[in-house]
C-alpha positions in Angstrom: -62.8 0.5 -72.6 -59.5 1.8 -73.2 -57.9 2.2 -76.8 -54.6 0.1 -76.7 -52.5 3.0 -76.6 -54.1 4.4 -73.5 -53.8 0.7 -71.9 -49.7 0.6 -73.1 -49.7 4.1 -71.6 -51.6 3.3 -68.1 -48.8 0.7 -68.0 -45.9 2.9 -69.1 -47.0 4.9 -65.7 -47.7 2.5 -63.4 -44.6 1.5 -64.2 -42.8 4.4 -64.0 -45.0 5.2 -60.9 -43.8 1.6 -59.4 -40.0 2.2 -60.1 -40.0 5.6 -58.1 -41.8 4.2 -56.0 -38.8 1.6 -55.7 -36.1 3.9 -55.7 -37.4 6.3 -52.8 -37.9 3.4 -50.9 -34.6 2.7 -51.1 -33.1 6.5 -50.6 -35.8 5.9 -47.5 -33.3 2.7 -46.7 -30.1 4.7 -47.5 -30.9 7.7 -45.0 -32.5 5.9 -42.3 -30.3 5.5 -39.3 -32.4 2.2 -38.1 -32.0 0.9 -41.3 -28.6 1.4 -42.3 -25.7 -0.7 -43.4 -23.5 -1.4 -40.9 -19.9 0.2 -41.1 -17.2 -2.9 -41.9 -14.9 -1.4 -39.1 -15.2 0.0 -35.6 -12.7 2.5 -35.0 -11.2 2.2 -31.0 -8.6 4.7 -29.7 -6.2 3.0 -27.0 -4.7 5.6 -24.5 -1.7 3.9 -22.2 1.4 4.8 -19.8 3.2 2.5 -17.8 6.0 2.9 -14.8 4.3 6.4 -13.2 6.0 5.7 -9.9 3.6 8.0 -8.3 5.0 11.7 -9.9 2.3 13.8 -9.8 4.5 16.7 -10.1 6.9 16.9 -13.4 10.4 14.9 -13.1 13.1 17.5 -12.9 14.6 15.6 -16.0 12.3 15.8 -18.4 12.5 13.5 -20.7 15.4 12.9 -23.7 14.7 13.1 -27.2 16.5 13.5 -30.6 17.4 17.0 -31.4 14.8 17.7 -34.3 17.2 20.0 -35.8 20.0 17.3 -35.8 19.3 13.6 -35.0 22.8 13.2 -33.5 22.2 14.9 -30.9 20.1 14.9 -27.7 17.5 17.5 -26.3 15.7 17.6 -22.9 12.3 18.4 -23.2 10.1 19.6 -20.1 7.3 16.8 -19.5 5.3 15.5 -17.3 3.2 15.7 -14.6 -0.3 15.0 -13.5 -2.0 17.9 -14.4 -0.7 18.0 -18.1 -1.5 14.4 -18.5 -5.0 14.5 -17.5 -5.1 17.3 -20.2 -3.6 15.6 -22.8 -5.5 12.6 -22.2 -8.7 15.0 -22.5 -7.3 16.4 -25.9 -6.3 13.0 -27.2 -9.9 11.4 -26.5 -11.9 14.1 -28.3 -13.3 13.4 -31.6 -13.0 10.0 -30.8 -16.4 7.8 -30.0 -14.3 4.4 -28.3 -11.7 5.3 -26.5 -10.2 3.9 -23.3 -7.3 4.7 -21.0 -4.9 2.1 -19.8 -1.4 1.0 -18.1 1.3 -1.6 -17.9 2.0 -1.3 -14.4 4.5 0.3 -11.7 2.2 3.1 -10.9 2.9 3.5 -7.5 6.0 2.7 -5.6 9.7 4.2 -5.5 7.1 7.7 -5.5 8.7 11.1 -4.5 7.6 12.2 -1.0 4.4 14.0 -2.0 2.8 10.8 -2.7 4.7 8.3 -0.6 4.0 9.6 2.4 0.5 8.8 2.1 1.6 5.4 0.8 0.4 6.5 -2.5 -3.0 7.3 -1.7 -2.7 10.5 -4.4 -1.3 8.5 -7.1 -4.7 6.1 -7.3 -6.7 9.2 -6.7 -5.4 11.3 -9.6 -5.1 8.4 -12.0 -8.6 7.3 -11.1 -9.8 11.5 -11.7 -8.1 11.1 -14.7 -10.0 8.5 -16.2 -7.9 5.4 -16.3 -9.9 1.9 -16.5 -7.9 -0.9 -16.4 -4.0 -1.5 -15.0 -1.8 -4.5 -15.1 0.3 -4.7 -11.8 3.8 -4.1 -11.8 6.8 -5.1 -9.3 6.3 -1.9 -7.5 2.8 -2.6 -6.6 4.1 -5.0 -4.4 6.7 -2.8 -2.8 4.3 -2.6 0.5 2.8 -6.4 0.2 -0.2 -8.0 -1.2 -2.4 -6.7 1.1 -1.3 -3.5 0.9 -2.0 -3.4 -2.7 -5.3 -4.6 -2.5 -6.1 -2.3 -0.3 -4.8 0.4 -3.5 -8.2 -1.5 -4.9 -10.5 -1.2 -2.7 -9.9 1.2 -0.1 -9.5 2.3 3.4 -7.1 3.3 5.5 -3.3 2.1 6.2 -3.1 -0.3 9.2 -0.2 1.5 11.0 -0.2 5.0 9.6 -3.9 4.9 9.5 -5.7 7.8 8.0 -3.2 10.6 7.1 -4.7 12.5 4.1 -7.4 15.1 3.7 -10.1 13.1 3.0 -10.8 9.1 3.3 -9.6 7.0 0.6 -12.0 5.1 -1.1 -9.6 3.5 -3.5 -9.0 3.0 -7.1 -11.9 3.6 -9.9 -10.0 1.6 -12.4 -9.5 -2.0 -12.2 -6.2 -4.2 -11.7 -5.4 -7.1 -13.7 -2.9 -9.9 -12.7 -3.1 -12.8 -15.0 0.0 -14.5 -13.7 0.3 -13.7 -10.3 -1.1 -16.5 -8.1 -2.0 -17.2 -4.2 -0.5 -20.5 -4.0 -2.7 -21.3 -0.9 -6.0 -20.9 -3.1 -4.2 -21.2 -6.8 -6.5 -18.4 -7.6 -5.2 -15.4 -8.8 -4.9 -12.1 -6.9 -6.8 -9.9 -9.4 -9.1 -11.1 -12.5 -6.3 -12.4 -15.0 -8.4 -9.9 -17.7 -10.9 -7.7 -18.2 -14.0 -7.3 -22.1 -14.5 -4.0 -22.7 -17.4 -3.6 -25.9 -17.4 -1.0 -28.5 -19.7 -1.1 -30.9 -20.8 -4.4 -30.1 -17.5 -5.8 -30.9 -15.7 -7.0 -27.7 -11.9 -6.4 -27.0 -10.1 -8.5 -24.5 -7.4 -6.8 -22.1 -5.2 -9.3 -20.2 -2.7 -7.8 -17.6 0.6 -9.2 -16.1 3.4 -8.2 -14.6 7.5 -10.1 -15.1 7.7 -13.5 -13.9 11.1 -12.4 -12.5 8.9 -10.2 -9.8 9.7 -12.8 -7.1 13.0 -12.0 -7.4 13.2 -8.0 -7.2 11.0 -7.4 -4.2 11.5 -8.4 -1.0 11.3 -12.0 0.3 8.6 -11.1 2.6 6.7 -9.4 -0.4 7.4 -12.5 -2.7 6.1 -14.9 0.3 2.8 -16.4 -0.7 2.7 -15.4 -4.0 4.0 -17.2 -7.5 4.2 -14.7 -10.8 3.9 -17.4 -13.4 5.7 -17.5 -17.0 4.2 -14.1 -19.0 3.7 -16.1 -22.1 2.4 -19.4 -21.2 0.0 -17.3 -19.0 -1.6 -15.4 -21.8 -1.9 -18.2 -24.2 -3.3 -20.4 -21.7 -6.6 -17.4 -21.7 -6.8 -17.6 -25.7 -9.2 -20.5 -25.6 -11.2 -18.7 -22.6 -11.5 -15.8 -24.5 -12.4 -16.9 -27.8 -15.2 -19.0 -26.4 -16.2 -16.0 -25.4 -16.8 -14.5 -28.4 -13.8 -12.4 -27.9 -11.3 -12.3 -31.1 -9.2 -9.2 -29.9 -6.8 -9.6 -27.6 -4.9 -6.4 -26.0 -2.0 -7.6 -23.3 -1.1 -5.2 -21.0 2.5 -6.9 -19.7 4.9 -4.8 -17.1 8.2 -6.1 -18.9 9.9 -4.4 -21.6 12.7 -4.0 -23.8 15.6 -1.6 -24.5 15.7 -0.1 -28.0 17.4 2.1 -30.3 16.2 5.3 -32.1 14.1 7.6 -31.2 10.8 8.0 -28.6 8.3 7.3 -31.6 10.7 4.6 -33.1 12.1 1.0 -32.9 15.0 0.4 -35.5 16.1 -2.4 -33.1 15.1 -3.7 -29.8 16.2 -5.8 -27.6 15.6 -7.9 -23.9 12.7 -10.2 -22.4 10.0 -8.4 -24.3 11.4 -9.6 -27.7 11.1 -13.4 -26.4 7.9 -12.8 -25.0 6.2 -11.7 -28.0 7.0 -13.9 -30.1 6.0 -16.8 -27.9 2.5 -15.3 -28.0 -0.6 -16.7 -29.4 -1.1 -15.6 -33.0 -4.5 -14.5 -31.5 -2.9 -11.8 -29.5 -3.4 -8.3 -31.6 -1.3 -5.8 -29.2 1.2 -5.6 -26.2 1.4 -2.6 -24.4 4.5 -3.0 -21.9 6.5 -1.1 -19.7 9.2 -2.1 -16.9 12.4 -0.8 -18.6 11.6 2.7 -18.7 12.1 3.4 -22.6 9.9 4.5 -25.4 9.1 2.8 -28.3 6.9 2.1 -31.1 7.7 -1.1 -32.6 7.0 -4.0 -34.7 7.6 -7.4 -32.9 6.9 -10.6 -35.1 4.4 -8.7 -37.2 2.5 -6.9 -33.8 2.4 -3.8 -32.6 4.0 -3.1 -29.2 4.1 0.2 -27.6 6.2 1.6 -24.2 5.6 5.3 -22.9 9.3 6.0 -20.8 8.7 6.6 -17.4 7.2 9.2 -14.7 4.5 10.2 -16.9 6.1 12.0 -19.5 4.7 10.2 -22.5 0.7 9.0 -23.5 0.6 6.5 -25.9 -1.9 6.9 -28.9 -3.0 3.9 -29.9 -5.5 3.5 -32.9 -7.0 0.0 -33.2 -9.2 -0.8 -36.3 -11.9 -4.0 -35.4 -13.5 -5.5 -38.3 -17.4 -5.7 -37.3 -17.6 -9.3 -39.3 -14.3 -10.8 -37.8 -14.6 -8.6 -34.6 -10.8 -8.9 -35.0 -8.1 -6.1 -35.3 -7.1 -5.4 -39.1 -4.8 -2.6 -38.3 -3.3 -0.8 -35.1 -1.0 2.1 -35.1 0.6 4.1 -32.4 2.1 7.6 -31.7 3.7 8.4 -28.3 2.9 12.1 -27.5 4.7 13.8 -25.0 3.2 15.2 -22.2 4.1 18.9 -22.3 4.4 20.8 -19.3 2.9 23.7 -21.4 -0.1 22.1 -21.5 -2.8 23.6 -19.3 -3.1 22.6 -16.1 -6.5 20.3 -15.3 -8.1 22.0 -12.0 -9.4 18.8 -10.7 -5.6 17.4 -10.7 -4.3 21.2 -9.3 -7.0 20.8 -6.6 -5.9 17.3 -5.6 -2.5 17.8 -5.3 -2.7 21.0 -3.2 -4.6 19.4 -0.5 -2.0 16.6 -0.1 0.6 19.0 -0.6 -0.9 21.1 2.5 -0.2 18.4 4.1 3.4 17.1 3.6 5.3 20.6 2.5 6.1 21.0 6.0 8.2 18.1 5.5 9.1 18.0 2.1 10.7 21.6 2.6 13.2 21.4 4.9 16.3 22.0 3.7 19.1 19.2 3.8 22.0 20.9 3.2 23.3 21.6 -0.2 25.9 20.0 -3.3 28.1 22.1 -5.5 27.4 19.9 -8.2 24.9 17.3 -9.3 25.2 14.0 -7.4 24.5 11.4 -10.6 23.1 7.8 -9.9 24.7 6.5 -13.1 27.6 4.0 -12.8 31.0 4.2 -14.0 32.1 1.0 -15.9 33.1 -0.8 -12.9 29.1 0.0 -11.4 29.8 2.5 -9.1 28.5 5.8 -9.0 29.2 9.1 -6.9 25.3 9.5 -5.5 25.7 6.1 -4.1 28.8 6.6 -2.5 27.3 9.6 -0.3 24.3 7.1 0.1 26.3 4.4 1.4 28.8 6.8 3.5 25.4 8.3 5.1 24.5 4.8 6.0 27.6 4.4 7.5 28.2 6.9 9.3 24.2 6.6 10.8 25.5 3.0 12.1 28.9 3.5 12.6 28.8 4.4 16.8 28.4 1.3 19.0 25.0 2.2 20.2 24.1 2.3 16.3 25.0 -0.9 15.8 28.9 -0.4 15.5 29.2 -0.9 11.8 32.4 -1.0 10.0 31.2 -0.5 6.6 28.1 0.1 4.4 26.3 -1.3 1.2 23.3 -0.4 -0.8 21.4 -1.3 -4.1 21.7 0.5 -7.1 18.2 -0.3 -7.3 17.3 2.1 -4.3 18.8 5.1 -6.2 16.1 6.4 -8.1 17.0 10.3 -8.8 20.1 12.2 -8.9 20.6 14.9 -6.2 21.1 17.9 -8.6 20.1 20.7 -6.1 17.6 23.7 -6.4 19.0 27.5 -6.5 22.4 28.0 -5.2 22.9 24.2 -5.0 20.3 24.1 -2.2 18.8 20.0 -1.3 15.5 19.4 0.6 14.1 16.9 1.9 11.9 16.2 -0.8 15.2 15.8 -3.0 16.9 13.2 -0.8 13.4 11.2 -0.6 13.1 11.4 -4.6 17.0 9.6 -4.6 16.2 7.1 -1.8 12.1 6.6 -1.9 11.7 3.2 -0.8 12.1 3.8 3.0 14.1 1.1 4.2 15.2 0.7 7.5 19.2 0.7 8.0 20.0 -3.2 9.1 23.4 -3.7 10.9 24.7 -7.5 11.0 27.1 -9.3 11.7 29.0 -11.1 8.8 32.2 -13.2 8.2 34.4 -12.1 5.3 33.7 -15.3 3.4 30.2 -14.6 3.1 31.2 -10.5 2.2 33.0 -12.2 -1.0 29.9 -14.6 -1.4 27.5 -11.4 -1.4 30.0 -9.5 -3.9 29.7 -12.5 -5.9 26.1 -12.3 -6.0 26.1 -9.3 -7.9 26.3 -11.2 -11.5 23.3 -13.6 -10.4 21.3 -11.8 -13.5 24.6 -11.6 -15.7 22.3 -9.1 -18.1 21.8 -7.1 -15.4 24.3 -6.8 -13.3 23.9 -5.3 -9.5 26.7 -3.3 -8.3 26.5 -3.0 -4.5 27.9 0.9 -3.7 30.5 0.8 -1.0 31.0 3.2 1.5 34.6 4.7 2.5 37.0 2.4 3.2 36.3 -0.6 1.2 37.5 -1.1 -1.6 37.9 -4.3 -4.4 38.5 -5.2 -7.8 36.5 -7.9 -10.2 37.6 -9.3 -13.2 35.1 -9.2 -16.3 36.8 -12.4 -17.7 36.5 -14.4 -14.8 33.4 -16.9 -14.6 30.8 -16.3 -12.2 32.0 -17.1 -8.6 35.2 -16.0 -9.1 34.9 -12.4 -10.4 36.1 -10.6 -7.2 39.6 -10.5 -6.6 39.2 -11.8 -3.1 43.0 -10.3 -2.1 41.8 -6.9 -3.3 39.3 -6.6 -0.7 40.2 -4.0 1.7 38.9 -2.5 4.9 40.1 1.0 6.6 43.7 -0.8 5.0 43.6 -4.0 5.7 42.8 -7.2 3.9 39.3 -8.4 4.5 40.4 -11.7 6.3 37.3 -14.3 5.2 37.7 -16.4 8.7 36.9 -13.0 10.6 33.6 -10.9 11.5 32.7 -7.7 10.6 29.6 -5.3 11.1 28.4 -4.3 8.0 25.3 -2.1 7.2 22.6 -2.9 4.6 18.6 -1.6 4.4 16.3 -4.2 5.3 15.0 -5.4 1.7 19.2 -6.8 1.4 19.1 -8.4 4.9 16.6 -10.7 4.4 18.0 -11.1 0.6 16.5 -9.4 -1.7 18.0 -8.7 -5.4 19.1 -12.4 -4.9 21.7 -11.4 -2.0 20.7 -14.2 -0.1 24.5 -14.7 1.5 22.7 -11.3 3.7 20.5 -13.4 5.0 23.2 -14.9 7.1 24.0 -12.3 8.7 23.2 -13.2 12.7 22.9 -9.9 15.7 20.8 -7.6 13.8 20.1 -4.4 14.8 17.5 -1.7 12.9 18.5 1.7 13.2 16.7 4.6 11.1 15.1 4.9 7.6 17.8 5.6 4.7 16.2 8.9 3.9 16.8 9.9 7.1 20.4 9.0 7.5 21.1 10.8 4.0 19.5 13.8 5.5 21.4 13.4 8.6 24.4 13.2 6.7 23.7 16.4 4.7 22.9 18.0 7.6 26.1 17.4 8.9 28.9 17.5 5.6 27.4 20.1 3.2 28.2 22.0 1.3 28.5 18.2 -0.7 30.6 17.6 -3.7 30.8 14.7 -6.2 34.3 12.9 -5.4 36.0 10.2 -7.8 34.4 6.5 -7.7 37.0 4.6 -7.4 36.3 2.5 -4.6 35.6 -0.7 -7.0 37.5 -1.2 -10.2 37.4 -3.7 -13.0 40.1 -5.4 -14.4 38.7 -7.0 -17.8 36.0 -6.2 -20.1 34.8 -9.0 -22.0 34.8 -8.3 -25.9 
């Protein structure tokens, strides 16, 4: 029998023994990886571009930026192309566990020759090497037609041109998304309105849509079949859907955009359809990557975070989301756009790729056009008209002005179609690669016959979108003015409308030549589609090529074929 200090002992150590026990039970808890606490966030990085337009080679303009030495003023800073951006996207993925790599649309379409020619066969391919999972359609995937873009999807070859590149085309490794684009025969919609991606266990919604204004900047024939449904109505319609779905973070990937102020990485103020948009949105809805307008911001719209990467691939978008693991909602999300270097190193796999289409179409690409003594710009004077489309629409002119051409008297064109300006390589030299990066749409020339009431009709037509105004550009020989202050249907002076001299006359007919995306109306030109005795003649590329065959060396002249009156205050 125990004395009753060896008994108060015995219990002193079991006690002791009992509490260690406890505590490296517990350390046993701490360090256990089945048995730890879970983290109360899931970090998720968010990698995005938008409005590619097929350049897998570097835009010769780089892209512009505040000088970093002094914010007035502007640098250009060499960027872009596909094999930096599959290296930065590389660089800006590592270190990261969740990370995915998205876009807002207009990846293909209004591409430079090396990937239109193969209808942009590359463009999927590289963006597909590169990694990218999920893309909201744009207006230019439409360019060639529904099926056309679902054949971008899923594969195979062109139905006229057939197979043209080095290997089949199996079609796009990432998926499309086109929440408000509907069949109207079927009320389905063309592409699954959105796509769950889990990290962590926490899922993340990703709805894509493109600008219910679509309808109206492609062509008729693209439009036909198809409605592009209100952007916001569209997304908050899915909330419900989602949420009953256990989904309580919601990423929308929209092509439509807005046009700031400040710099690349900033958003001081911003303005256009993407402001609206936003703040018609679902509280639910976390983060809007959008695109469309070509700019780059980082902003803050009604307490959200919405992102834009520029154009041509000269910009990734960083995005770093923040999930809570008990809300599976977003608690933070912040963004840096990073600019795509061309000093980066070049990814083999892209270098490889685009040789072996290259192989291919430098035959073409290379010939040389002619040449300019100075850059051609595509940017309008204040009455809309610009010196590139002058030479665009003289080209056009002059490839339908001969009776067997179609016997055209004068010449109009989109400032839509211009996409580049011709600057010319060493010693002012232009290829043929040059003219298709200005004019990339191929449309066929169209020469019909139209009276001069329904010329001042079509002129008129040019403030449909009075926030975005479409100057036709004129070719030689016509002239007008418009008045700012007039209302709409009355802003072109119709007495000022001239001919070779002589006052357009609106009883009597004249031949007129547009490309075949104005004659059957598109941009809301629909007075075009009156026009009766049409004849196609070649592809606008070609006539521009023809044309610099012909008049070069070229040199920018004065734009003064339109002029404006008023300006409204």
């Amino acid at each position: 029998m125990l004395r009753r200090e060896s008994l108060v002992t015995h219990a002193h150590a079991q006690s002791m023994r009992y509490s260690l026990a406890l505590a490296l039970a517990a350390l046993t808890l701490a360090v256990s990886p089945s048995a730890a606490a879970q983290p109360a966030t899931v970090d998720l990085r968010i990698l995005a571009i938008n409005d590619f337009h097929g350049y897998l080679r570097a835009p010769s303009g780089g892209i512009r930026i505040d000088d970093p030495e002094d914010k007035i003023k502007k640098i250009t800073v060499p960027a872009g192309g596909a094999e930096h951006m599959a290296t930065l996207v590389k660089q800006l993925s590592e270190g990261h566990k969740n990370t995915i790599f998205v876009a807002a649309g207009d990846l293909i379409g209004a591409s430079p020759l090396l990937s239109a020619m193969f209808h942009d066969e590359p463009t999927i391919e590289s963006l597909s090497t590169m990694g990218l999972a999920l893309a909201a359609v744009g207006n230019h995937e439409f360019d060639e037609g529904e099926e056309e873009l679902k054949r971008m999807q899923n594969g195979g070859c062109h139905p006229l041109d057939k197979c043209q590149g080095p290997h089949p085309f199996t079609g796009a490794k990432f998926h499309y998304l086109a929440a408000s684009t509907v069949e109207t025969a079927t009320g389905k919609t063309i592409f699954p309105p959105y796509e769950i991606r889990t990290f962590d266990g926490i899922p993340v919604a990703f709805i894509g849509l493109t600008l219910k204004g679509t309808a109206g900047i492609i062509s008729p024939a693209s439009a036909a079949g198809l409605e592009f449904r209100d952007e916001a109505e569209t997304v908050n319609a899915l909330v419900q859907e989602l949420k009953a779905r256990g989904v309580e973070a919601i990423v929308v990937l929209i092509h439509e955009g807005g046009y700031p102020t400040g710099d690349y990485n900033e958003c001081p103020a911003i303005s256009g359809a993407i402001v609206d948009i936003v703040k018609k949105l679902d509280n639910a809805v976390d983060l809007v990557i959008s695109g469309h307008t070509h700019q780059a911001y980082v902003c803050n719209i009604d307490g959200r975070l919405v992102t834009s990467a520029d154009k041509y691939g000269t910009l990734v978008t960083a995005i770093d989301v923040r999930l809570d693991t008990s809300t599976r909602d977003v608690v933070s999300a912040r963004a840096d756009n990073v600019i795509v270097r061309t000093t980066l190193a070049e990814a083999p796999e892209q270098t490889a790729l685009i040789a072996s289409y290259d192989k291919l179409a430098a035959p073409i690409a290379n010939r040389r056009a002619g040449s300019v003594t100075a850059t051609l710009s595509r940017a309008p004077n204040e009455a809309g008209e610009s010196t590139l489309g002058d030479i665009v629409a003289d080209a056009q002119l002059a490839a339908t002005a001969s009776a067997a051409s179609g016997g055209a008297a004068a010449a109009f064109t989109n400032p839509g179609g211009l996409r580049a300006d011709l600057a010319g390589r060493q010693d002012g030299a232009v290829t043929y690669a040059d003219l298709f990066a200005s004019q990339p749409f191929r449309n066929q020339l169209v020469t019909l016959t139209i009276t001069g009431r329904q010329i001042k009709s079509m002129l008129e037509q040019q403030w449909l979108d009075p926030k975005r105004p479409r100057i036709l550009q004129v070719s030689r020989g016509f002239s007008y003015s418009w008045d700012d202050a007039k209302p709409f249907g009355e802003r072109v002076i119709a007495d000022s409308m001239s001919l070779n001299g002589e006052r357009v006359d609106p009883a009597k007919s004249y031949r007129i030549t547009v490309n075949n995306y104005l004659a059957t109306g598109g941009d809301g030109f629909t007075a075009l589609a009156q026009g009766t005795a049409q004849q196609f003649g070649v592809y606008d590329a070609d006539a521009l090529y023809a044309y610099f065959q012909a008049n070069s060396p070229i040199s920018p002249a004065a734009a003064d074929r339109i002029k404006r009156l008023a300006q409204t205050k």
